[in-house]
C-alpha positions as CSV (number, residue, x, y, z in Angstrom):
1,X,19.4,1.9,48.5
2,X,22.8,0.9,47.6
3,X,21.5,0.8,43.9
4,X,20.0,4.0,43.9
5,X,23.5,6.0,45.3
6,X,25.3,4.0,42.5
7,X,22.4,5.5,39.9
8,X,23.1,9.0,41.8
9,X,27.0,8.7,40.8
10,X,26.6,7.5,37.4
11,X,23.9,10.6,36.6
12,X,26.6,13.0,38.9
13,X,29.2,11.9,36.7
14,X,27.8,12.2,33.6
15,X,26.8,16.2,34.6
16,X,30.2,16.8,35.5
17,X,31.3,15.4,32.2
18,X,29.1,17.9,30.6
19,X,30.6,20.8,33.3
20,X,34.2,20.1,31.5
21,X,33.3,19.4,27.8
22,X,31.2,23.1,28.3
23,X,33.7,25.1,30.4
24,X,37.2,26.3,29.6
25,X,38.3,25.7,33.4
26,X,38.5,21.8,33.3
27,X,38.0,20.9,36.9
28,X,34.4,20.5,37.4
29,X,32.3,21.9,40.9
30,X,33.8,19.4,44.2
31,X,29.1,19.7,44.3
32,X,27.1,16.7,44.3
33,X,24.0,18.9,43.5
34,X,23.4,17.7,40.3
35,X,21.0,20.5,39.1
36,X,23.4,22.5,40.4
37,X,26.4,21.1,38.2
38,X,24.2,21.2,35.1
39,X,23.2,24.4,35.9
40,X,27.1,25.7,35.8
41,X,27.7,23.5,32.9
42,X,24.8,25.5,31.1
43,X,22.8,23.3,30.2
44,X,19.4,23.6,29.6
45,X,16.9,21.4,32.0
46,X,13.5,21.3,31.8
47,X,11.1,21.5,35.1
48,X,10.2,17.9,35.5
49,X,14.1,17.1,35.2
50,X,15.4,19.6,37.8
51,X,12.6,17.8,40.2
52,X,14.2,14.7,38.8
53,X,17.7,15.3,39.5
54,X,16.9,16.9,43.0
55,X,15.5,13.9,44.0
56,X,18.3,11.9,43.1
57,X,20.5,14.2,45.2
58,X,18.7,12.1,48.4
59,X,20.8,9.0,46.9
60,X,24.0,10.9,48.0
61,X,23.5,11.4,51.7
62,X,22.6,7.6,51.7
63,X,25.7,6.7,50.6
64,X,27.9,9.2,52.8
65,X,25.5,9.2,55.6
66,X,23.9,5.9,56.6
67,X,22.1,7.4,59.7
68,X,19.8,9.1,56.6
69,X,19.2,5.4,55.1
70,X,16.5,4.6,57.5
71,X,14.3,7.3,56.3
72,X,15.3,6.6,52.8
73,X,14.5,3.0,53.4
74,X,10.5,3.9,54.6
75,X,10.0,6.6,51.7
76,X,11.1,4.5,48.5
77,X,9.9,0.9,48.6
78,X,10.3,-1.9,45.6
79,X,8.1,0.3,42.8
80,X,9.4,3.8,43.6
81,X,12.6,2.7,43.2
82,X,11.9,1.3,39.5
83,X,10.1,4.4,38.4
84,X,13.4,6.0,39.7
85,X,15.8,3.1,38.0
86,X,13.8,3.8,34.7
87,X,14.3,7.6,34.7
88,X,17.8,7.2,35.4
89,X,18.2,5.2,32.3
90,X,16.6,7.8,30.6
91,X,18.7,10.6,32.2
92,X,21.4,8.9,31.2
93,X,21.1,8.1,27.9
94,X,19.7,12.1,27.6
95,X,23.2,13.5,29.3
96,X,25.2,10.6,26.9
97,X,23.2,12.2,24.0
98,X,24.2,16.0,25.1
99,X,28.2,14.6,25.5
100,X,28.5,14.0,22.2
């Protein structure tokens, strides 16, 4: 779990990266939503991402509120949190490619 709200925060950052390099008011949304902050930051997310990214937002509660890491702990076992790892990597490297 700890993994996966370290992945949320690395994919949060990176949108909020994208929120300043796109908007003339530097100080990117105090959100955590990150379809939300990439939303603001206008850019331009397909269907299956948006799913993507609201999923990820699940990895933020467990990190700020460990009563939700039980439930967390009985939906995403050993493969489902691969499959997420992997499309974090790829989220990544897709928000890296839109920074530059």
């Amino acid at each position: 779990m700890y993994a996966l709200f370290l992945a949320h925060l690395t994919i949060e950052k990176l949108a909020k990266a994208l929120w300043v390099k796109n908007n003339v008011n530097n100080d990117p949304p105090k959100i955590h939503n990150i379809a939300s902050i990439l939303k603001r930051a206008n850019v331009e997310i397909s269907e299956e991402q948006r799913i993507f990214f609201l999923q990820m937002n699940d990895f933020h509660l467990e990190g700020r509120y460990p009563d939700f890491r039980d439930i967390l702990y009985k939906t995403y076992d050993k493969i489902k949190t691969e499959e997420i790892l992997d499309n974090v990597l790829i989220s990544k490297q897709w928000l890296l490619n839109k920074l530059q």
